[in-house]
Backbone as a ProteinNet text record, in pm:
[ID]
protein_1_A
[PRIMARY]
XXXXXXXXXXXXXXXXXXXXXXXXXXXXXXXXXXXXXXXXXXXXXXXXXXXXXXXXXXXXXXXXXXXXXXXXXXXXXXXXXXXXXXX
[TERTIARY]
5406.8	5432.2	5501.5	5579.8	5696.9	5585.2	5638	5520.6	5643.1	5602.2	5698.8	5647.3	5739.1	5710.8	5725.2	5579.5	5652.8	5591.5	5682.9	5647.8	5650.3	5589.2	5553.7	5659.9	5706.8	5830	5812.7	5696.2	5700.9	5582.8	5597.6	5503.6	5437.6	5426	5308.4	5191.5	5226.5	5123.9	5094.4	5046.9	5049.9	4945.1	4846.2	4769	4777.6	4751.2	4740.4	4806.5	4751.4	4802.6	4972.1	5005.2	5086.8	5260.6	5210.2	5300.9	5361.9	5340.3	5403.8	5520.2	5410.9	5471.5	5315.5	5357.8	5245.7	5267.6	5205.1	5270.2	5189.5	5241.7	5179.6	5220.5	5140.6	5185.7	5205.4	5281.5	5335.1	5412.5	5431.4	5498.7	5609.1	5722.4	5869	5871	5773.8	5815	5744.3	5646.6	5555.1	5637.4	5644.2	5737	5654.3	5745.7	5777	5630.2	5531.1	5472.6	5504.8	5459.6	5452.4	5464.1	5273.7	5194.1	5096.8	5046	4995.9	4857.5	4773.1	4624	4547.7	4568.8	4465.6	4465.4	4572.8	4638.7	4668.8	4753	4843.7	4972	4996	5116.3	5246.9	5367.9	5467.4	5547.6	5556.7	5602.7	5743.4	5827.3	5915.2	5967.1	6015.7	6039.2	6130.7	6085.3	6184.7	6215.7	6412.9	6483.3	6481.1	6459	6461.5	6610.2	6684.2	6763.4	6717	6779.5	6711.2	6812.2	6726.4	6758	6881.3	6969.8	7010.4	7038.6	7112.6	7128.8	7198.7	7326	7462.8	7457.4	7486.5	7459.7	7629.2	7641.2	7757.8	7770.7	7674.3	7628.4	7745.9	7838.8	7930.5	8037.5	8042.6	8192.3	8131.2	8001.8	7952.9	7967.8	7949	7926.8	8075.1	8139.3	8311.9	8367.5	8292.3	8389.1	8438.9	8530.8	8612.8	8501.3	8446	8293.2	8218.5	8123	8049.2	8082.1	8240.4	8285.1	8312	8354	8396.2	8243.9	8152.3	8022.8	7987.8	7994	7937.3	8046.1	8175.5	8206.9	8347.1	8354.3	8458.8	8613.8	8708.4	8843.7	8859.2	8947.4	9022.6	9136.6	9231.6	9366.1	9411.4	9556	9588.4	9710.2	9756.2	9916.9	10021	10106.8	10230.9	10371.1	10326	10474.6	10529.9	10630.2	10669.8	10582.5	10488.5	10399.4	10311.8	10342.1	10247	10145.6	10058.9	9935.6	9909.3	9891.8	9817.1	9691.8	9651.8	9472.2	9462.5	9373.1	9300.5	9176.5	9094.9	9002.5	8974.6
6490.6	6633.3	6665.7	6719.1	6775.7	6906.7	6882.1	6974.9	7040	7240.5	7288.9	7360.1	7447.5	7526.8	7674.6	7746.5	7909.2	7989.1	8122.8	8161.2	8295.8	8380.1	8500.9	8618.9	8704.1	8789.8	8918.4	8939.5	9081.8	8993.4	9011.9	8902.7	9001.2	9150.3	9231.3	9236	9200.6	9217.9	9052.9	8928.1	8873.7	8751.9	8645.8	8624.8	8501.4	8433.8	8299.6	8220	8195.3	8073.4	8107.7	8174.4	8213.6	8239.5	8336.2	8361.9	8268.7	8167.7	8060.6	7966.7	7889.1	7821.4	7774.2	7772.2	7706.5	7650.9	7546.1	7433.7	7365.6	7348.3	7356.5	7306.5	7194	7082.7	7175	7163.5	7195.5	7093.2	7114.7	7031.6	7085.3	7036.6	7110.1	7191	7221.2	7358.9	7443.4	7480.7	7553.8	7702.4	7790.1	7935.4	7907.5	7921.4	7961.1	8050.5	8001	8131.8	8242.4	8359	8527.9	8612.8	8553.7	8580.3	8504.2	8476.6	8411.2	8410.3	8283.7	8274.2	8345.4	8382	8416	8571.1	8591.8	8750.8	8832	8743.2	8792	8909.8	8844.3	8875.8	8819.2	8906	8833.5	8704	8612.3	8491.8	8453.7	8405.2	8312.7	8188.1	8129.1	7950.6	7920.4	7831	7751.2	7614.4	7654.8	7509.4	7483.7	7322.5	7195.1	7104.5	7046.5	6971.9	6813.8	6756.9	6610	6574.4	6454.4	6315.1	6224.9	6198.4	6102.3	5979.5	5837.5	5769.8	5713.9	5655.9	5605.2	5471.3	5374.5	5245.9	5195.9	5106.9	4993.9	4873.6	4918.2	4770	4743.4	4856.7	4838	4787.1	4766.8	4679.1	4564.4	4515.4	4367.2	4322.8	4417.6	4407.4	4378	4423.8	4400.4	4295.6	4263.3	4136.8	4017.8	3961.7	3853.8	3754	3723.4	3626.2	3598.8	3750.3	3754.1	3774.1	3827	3828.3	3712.7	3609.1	3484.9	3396.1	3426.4	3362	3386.6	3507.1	3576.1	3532.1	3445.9	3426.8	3539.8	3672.4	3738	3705	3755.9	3749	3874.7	3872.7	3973.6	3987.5	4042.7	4074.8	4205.5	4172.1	4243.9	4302.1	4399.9	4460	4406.6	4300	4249.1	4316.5	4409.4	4516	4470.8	4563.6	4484.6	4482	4509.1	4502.9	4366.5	4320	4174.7	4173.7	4108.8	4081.8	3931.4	3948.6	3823.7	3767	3707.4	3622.8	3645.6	3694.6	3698.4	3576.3	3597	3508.7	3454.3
18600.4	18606.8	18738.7	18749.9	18791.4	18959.7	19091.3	19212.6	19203.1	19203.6	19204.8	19306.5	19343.7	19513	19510.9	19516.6	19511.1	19644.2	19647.5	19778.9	19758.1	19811.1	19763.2	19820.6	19715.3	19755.4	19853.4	19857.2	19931.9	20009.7	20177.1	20281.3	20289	20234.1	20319.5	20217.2	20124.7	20039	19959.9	20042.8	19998.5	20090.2	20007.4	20125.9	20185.7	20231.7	20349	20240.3	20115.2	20047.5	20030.4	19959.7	19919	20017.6	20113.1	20206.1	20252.3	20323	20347.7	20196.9	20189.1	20036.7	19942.6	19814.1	19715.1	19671.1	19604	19568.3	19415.3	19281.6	19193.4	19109	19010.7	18921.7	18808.8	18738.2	18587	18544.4	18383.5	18297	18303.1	18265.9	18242.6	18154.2	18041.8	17962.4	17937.9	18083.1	18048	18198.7	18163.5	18223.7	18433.3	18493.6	18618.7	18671.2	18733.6	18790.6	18841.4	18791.9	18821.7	18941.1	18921	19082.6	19067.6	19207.1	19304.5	19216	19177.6	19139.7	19227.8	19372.1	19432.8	19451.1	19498.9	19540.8	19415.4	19358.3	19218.3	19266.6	19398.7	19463.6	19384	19352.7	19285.8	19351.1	19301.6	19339.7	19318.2	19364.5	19332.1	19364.3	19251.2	19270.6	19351.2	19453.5	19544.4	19474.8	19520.4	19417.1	19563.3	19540.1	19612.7	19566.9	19727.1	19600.1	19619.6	19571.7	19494.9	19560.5	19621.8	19682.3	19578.4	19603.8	19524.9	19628.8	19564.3	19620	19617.9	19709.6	19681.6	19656.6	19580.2	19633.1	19598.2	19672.2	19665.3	19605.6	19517.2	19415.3	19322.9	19291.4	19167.4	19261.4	19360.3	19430.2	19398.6	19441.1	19427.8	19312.6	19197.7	19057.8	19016.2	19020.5	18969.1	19061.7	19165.1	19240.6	19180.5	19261.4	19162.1	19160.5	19268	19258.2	19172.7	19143.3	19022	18912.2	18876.7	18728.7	18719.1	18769.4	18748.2	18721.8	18833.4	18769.1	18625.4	18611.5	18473.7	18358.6	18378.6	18255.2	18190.3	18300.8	18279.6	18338	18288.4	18309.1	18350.2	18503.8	18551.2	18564.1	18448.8	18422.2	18583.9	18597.1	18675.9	18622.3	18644.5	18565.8	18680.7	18603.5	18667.4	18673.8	18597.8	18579.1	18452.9	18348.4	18252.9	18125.2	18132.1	18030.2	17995.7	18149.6	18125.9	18279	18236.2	18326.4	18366.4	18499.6	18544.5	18536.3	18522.1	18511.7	18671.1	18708.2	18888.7	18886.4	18781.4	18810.7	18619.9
[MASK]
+++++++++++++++++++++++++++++++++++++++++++++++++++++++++++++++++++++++++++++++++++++++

C-alpha cells in the first residue's frame, strides 16, 4: 500500500498532527482524505515526485562485446544500400 502525505489547508484551525504533514497508508483506489481523523480540519494531498533511476546498462547491453558473446550480428549502413558485418 501506497504512504501518502496530507497537510492541513487552513493552519489556524488545525491541530499538532495535521499542521505540519500526515502521513497515511491507503490502497490506490480508495478517494484522497477530506479532513484530518483527529481535528477533521480540511486536508490536502502532497504530490511527491519519484525517484527514478538512470542506468547505463543499455550501452553495455548493445556493445560489440556482448552482442558478439550472445550470438548477435551488428550490421552497419555502408552507404548504397549495403551494410557491413561489425561483429
Amino acid at each position: 500500500m501506497p504512504l501518502y502525505t496530507y497537510r492541513a489547508i487552513d493552519s489556524l484551525h488545525s491541530c499538532a498532527e495535521c499542521l505540519d504533514s500526515l502521513e497515511q497508508f491507503q490502497k490506490m483506489n480508495e478517494p484522497p482524505l477530506a479532513q484530518c481523523p483527529s481535528c477533521k480540519a480540511p486536508l490536502v494531498r502532497i504530490m511527491h515526485p519519484v525517484a527514478t533511476v538512470r542506468d547505463s546498462s543499455t550501452s553495455k547491453t548493445l556493445s560489440d562485446d556482448n552482442l558478439k558473446k550472445h550470438g548477435f550480428k551488428k550490421l552497419v549502413n555502408a552507404g548504397g544500400g549495403k551494410f557491413d558485418e561489425v561483429v
